[in-house]
C-alpha positions as CSV (number, residue, x, y, z in Angstrom):
1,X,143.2,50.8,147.4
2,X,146.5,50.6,145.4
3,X,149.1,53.1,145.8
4,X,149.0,54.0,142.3
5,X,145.4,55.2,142.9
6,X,145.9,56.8,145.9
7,X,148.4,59.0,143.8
8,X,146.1,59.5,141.2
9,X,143.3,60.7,143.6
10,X,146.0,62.8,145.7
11,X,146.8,64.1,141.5
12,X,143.3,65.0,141.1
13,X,142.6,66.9,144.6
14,X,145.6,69.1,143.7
15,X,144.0,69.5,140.2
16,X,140.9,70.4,142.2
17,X,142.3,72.8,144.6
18,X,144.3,74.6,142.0
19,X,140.8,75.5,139.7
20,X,139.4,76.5,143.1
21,X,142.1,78.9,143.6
22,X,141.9,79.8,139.7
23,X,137.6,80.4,140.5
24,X,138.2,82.5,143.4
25,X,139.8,85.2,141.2
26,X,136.6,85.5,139.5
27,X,135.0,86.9,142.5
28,X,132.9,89.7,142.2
29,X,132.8,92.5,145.1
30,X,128.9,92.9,144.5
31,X,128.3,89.6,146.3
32,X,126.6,88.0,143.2
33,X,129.2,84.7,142.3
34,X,126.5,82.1,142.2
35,X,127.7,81.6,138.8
36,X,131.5,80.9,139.7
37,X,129.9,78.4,141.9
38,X,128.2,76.3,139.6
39,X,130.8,76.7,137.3
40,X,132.9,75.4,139.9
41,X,130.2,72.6,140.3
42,X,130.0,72.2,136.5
43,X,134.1,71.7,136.2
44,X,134.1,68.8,138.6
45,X,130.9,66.9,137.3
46,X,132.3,67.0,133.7
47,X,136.2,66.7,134.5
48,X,136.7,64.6,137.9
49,X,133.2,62.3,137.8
50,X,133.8,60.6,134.7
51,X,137.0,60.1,135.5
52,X,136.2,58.6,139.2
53,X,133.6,56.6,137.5
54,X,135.6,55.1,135.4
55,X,137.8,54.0,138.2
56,X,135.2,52.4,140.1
57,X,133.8,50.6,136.6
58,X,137.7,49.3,136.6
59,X,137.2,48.3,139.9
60,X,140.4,50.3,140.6
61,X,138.0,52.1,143.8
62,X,135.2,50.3,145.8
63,X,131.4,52.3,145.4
64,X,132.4,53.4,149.2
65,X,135.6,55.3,148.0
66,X,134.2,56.7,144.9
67,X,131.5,58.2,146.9
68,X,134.0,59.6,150.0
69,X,135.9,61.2,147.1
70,X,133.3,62.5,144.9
71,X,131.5,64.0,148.4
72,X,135.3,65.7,148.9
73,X,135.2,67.0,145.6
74,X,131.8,68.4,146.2
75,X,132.6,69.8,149.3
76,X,135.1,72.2,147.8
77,X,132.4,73.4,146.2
78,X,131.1,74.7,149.5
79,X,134.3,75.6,150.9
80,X,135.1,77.8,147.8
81,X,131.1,79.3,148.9
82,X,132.7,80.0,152.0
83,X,135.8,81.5,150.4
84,X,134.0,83.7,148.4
85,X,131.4,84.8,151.4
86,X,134.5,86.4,153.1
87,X,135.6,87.9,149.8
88,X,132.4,89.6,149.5
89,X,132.4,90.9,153.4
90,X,136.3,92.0,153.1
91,X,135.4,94.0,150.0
92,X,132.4,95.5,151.3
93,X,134.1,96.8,155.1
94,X,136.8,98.6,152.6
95,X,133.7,100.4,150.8
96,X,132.7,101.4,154.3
């Protein structure tokens, strides 16, 4: 892969990390943040996989690193799950 890309893919994981951190303020106490989730989800399909697609149709990534990235950007999507899990428990021990 060509340093150019890897800067471009290192661009777009901080892209990534910052609208996690942006979808994490939308957490709701009440537990219920499904939606932020597949808004999350809905962000990266729209925004990052045409993008990495495009990449690989420029054969600027193989099909093997357009999946390991597209699998990281998906995994956020779990971590930010997680993320909002322990929102949810910290929020409801205070109510306690």
């Amino acid at each position: 892969m060509e340093e150019n890309v890897i800067k471009e893919l290192d661009t777009l994981k901080g892209m990534l990390n910052n609208w996690k951190k942006g979808f994490l303020s939308w957490a709701s106490p009440d537990g219920d943040n499904e939606y932020v989730l597949l808004e999350f989800r809905e962000e990266i399909h729209n925004q990052l996989f045409p993008y990495v697609t495009r990449l690989l149709e420029t054969e600027h990534l193989s099909h093997p690193e357009a999946t390991e990235f597209m699998d990281y950007c998906f995994s956020q999507v779990e971590d930010l799950r997680d993320q909002l899990n322990k929102v949810d428990t910290n929020e409801s021990k205070k109510e306690v």
